[in-house]
N, C-alpha and C positions, 0 to 999 in steps of 0.2 A: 504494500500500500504506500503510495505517496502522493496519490492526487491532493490536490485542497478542496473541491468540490466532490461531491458524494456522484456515483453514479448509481441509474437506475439498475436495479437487482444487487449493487454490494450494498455492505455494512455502509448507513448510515449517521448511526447516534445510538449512545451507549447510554443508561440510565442503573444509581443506583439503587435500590430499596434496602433500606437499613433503620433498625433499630432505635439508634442514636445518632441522627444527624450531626448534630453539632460538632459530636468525636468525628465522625466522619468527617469533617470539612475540614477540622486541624491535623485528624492523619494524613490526609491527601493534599493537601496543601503542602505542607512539610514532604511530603514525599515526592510530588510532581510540579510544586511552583506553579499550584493553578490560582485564579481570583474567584472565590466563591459569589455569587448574589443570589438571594431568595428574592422569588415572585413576591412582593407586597401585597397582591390580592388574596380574599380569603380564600377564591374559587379553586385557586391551582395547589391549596393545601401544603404549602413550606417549600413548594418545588421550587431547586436552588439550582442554579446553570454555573457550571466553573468551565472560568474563561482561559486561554493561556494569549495575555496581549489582550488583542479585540478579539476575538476567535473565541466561539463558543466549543468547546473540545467535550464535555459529559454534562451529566446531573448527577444529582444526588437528591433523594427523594425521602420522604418519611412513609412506612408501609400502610397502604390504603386500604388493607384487605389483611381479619385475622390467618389467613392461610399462605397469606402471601411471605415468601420465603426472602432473608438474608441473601440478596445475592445481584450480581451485575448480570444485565438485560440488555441483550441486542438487538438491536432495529435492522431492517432492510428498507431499502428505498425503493419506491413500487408508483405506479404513474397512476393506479385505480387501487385504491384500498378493498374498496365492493368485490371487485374481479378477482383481485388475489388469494382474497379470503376464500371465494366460490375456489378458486384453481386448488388451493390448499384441502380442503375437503374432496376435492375431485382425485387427488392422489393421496389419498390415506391418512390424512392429518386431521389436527381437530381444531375449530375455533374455539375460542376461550373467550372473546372477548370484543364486541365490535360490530363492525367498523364505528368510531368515535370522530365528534370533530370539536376539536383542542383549539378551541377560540376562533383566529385568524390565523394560526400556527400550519394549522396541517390536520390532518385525518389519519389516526390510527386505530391499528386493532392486534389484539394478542393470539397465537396460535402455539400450538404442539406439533411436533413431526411425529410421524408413525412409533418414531424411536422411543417418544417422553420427551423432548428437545424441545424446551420452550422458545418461541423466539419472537419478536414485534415486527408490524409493518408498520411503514410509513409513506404516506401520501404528503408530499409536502404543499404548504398556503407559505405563510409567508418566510417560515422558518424551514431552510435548507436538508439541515441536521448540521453536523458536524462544519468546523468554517478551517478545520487543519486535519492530518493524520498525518503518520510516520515521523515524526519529529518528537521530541520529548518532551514528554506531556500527552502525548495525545495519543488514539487509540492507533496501533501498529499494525495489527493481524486479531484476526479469530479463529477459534479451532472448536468441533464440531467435538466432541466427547460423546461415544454412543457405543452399544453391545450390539449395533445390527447393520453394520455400513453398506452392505448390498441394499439396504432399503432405505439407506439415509440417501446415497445417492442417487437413485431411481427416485424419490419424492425429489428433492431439491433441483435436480434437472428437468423437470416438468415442471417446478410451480416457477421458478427463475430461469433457468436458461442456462444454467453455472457449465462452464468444460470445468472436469475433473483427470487431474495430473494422471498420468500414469505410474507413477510410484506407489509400489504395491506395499511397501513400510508408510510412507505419508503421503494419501494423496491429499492435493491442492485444488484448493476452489478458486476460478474465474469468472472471471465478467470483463466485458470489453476487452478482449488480451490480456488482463493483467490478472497475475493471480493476488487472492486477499487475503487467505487462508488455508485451511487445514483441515485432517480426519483424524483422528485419533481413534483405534476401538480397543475400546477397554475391555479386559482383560480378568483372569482371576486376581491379579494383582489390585484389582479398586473393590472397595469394600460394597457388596453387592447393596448396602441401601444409599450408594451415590446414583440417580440417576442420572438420564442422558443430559447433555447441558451443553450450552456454549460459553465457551471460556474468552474474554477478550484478552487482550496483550496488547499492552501501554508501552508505545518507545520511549526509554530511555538513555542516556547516554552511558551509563555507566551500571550492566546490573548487576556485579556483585555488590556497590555501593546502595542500592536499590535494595538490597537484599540485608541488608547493614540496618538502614532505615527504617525498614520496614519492623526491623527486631526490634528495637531498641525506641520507637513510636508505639510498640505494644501488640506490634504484628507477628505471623508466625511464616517460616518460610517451608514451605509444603514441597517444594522440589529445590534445592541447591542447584546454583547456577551451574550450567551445563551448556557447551558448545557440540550443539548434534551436529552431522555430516552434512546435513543438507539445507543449513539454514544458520542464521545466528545464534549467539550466546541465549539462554534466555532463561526464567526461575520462574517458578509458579509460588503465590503467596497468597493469606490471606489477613486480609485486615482486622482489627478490634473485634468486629461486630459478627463476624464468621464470612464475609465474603470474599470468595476465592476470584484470582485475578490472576494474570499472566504480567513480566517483564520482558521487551526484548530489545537486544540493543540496536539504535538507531544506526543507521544508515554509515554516519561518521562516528559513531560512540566506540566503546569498548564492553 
């Protein structure tokens, strides 16, 4: 990922839901150098946009719903929210939620892949999604975390459009030529009440420092930094509150 504008079928906008916002905004702040601002209105209920500069890079949210789980949330960018939702059902998946329209912002709605894989759409109004990626601070890659990948990829190539890599260790999600992401399939090694999920990954410059940070602001680091063969350095962690996130190093980092 390195475009600055979102395209339609990649990662959009990443959103957190958490516990404890506030901790939330001085962990990641301290850890990414973002500018947190809370919506003033009561309607959008705390929902807080961190900026990196002028560039709106994530949220962080307060949990709307008792069921709704500690964890970062993935958008895709979709040109019909209605449509998608219909294609998403049409291949095996389930709506959750929607299609919604979020002021003058945009129109979104929440889904499941066949796998458990929760993930959001997005219809954008006047809000984009994201106004950076691949730089530090901001969202770098996503990776699909699932126990059923012949079926992640047959839904996900019907409702988007995505080429997927030919590496049979990690294949790689497309859109426009570019790849944005990852497959991961999990293993007896993940404790069977993890379900499927998307993981984002934030560049950074430096992520064993990232990984440093993250301890020692109250976080735990869930994978030790690691340079796989076919990609960058990168750690998996999770913050205060139990949400699990990805680091990986930017472009010019280490």
């Amino acid at each position: 990922m390195g475009q600055s504008a979102p395209v339609t079928g990649g990662p959009c906008w990443v959103e957190l839901g958490t516990t404890d916002p506030e901790s939330a905004r001085r962990f990641y702040t301290r850890l990414f150098g973002w500018r947190p601002e809370t919506d003033p209105r009561r309607e959008p209920g705390g929902y807080t946009v961190a900026y990196l500069g002028d560039a709106a890079a994530a949220a962080l949210t307060p949990l709307y719903q008792p069921s709704q789980p500690v964890a970062w949330s993935v958008s895709f960018a979709v040109a019909d929210a209605d449509a998608a939702l219909r294609a998403v059902a049409a291949a095996g998946g389930q709506p959750l939620l929607g299609p919604t329209d979020v002021f003058d912002a945009g129109r979104f709605a929440v889904a499941a892949d066949p796998t458990g894989a929760v993930f959001q759409l997005w219809q954008a109004g006047a809000f984009p999604g994201a106004g950076v990626s691949g730089v530090p601070g901001s969202l770098g890659w996503v990776e699909l975390m699932t126990r059923a990948p012949r079926q992640a990829v047959s839904f996900y190539t019907a409702v988007f459009g995505w080429s997927v890599g030919a590496s049979p260790r990690y294949p790689r999600w497309g859109v426009g030529g570019a790849d944005f992401g990852g497959m991961v399939t999990m293993d007896d090694k993940f404790p069977h009440e993890v379900p499927a999920h998307w993981l984002p990954y934030f560049a950074v410059d430096d992520v064993d420092d990232a990984a440093v940070t993250t301890t020692t602001a109250g976080g735990t680091v869930l994978m030790e930094p690691v340079s796989p063969p076919e990609g960058p350095r990168i750690a998996v962690l999770r913050d205060p509150q139990g949400a699990m996130f990805g680091v990986r190093r930017a472009a010019d980092g280490r």
